[in-house]
N, CA, C and O of each residue as an XYZ file, in Angstrom:
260
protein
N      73.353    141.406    102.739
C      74.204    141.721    103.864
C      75.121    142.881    103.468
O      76.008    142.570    102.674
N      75.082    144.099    103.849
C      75.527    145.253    103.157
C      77.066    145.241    103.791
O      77.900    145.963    103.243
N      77.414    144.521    104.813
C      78.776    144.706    105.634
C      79.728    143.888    104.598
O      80.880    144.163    104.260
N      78.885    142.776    104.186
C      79.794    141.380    103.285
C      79.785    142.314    102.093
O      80.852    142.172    101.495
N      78.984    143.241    101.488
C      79.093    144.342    100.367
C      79.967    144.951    100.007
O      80.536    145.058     98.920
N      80.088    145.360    100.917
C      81.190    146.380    101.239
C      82.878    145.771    100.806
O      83.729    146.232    100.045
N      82.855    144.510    101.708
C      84.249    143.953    101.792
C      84.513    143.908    100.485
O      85.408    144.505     99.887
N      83.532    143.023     99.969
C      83.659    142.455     98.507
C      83.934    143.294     97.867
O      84.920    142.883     97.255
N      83.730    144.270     97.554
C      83.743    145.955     96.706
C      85.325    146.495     97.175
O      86.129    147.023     96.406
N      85.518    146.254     98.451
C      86.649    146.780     98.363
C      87.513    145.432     98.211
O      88.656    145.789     98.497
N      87.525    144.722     98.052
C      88.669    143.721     98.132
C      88.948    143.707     95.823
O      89.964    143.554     95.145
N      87.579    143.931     95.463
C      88.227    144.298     94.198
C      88.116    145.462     93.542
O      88.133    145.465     92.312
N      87.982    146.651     94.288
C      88.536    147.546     93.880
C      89.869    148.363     94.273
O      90.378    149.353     93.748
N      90.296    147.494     95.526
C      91.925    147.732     96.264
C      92.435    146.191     95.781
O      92.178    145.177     96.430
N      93.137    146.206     94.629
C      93.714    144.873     95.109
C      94.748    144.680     95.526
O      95.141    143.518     95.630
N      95.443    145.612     95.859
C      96.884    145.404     97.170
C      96.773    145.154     98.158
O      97.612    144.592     98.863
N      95.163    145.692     98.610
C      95.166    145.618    100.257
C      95.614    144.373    100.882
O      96.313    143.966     99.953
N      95.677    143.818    101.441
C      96.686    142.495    102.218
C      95.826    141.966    103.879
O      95.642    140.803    104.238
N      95.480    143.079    104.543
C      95.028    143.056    105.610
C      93.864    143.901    105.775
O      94.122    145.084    105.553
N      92.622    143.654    106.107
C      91.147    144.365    106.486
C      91.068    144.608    107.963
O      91.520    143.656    108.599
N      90.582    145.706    108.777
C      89.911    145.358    109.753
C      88.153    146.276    109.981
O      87.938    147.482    109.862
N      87.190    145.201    110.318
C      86.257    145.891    110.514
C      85.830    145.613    111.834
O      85.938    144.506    112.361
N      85.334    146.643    112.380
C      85.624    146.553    113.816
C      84.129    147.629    114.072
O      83.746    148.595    113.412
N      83.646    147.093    115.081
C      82.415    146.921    115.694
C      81.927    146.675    116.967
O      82.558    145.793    117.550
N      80.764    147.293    117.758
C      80.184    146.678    118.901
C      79.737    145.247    118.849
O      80.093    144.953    117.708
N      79.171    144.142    119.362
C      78.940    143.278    119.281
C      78.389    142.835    120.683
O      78.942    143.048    121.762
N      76.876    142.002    120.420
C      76.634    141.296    122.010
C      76.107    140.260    121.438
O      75.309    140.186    120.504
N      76.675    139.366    122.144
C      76.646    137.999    122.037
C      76.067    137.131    123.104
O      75.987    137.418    124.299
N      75.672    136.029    122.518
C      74.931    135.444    123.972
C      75.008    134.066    123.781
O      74.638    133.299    122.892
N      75.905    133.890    125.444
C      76.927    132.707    125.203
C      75.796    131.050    125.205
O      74.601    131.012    125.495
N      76.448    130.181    124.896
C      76.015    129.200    124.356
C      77.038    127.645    124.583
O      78.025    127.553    123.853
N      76.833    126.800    125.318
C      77.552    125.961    125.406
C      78.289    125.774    124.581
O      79.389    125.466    125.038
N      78.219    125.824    122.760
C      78.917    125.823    121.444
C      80.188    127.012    121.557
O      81.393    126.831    121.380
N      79.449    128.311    121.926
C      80.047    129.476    121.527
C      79.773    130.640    122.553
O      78.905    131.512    122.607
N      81.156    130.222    123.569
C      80.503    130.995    124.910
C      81.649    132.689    124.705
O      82.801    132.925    125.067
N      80.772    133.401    124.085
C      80.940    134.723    123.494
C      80.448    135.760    124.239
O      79.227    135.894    124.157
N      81.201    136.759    125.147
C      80.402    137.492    126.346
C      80.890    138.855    125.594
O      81.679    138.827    124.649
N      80.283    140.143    126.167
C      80.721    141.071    125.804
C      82.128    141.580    126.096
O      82.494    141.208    127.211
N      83.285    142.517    125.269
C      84.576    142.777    125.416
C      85.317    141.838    125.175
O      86.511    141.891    125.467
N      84.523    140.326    124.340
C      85.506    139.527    123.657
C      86.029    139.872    122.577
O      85.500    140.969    122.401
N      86.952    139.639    121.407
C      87.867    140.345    120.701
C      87.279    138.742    119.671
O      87.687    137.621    119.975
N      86.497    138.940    118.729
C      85.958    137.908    117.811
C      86.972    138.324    116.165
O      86.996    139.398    115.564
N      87.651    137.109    115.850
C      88.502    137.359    114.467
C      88.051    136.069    113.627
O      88.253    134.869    113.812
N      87.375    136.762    112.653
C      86.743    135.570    111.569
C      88.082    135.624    110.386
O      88.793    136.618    110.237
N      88.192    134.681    109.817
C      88.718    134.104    108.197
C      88.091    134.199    107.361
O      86.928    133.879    107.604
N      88.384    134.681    105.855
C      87.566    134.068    105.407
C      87.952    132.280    104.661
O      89.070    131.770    104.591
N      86.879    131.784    104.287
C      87.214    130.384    104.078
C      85.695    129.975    102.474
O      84.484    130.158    102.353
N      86.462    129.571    101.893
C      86.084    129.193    100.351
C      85.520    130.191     99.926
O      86.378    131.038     99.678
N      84.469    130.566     99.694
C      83.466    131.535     98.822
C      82.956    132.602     99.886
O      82.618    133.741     99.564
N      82.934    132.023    101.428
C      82.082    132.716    102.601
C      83.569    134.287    102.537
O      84.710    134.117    102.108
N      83.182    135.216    102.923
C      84.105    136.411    103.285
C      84.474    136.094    104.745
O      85.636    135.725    104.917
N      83.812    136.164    105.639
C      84.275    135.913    106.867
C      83.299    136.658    107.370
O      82.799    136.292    108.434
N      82.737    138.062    106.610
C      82.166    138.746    107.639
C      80.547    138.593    107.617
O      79.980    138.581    106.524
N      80.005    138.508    108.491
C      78.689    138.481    109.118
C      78.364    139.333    109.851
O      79.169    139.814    110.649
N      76.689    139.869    109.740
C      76.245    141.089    110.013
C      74.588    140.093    110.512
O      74.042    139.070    110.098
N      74.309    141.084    111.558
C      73.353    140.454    112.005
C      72.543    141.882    113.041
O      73.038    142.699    113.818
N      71.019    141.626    112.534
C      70.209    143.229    112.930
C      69.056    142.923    113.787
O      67.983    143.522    113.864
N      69.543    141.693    114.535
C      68.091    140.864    114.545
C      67.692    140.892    115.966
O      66.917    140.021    116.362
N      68.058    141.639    116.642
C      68.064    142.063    118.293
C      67.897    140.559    119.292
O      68.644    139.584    119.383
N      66.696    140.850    119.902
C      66.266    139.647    121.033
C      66.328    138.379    120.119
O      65.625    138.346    119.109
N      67.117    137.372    120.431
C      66.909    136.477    119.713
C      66.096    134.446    121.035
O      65.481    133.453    120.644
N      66.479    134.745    122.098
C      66.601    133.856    123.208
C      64.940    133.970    123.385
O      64.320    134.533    122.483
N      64.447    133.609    124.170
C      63.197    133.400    124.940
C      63.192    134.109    125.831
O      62.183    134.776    126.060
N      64.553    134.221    126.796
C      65.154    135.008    127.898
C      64.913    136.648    127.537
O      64.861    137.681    128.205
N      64.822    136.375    126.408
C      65.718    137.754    125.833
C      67.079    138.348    125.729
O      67.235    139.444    125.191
């Protein structure tokens, strides 16, 4: 995942930085779980070992399309 690469690289080669933002298009396709439409404003954590950030290249994913 070259986006989670990145962070990681910079989080120890800045170690002052305090605050990240990576910022991106995104389409999402909502889901009774995770009803995510386009021009939503998505803010991940990170939490234990995971960075927070996720990268995904994988286009049509639905049946729908």
């Amino acid at each position: 995942n070259p986006a989670a690469t990145v962070a990681t690289q910079m989080e120890a080669t800045f170690k002052k930085i305090r605050f990240a933002l990576m910022v991106g298009i995104h389409g999402g396709v909502p889901s009774a779980e995770t009803d995510v439409r386009l021009g939503d404003v998505v803010v991940r954590q990170p939490h234990g070992t995971f960075t927070g950030v996720v990268q995904y290249n994988i286009g049509k994913t639905t049946a729908s399309g």
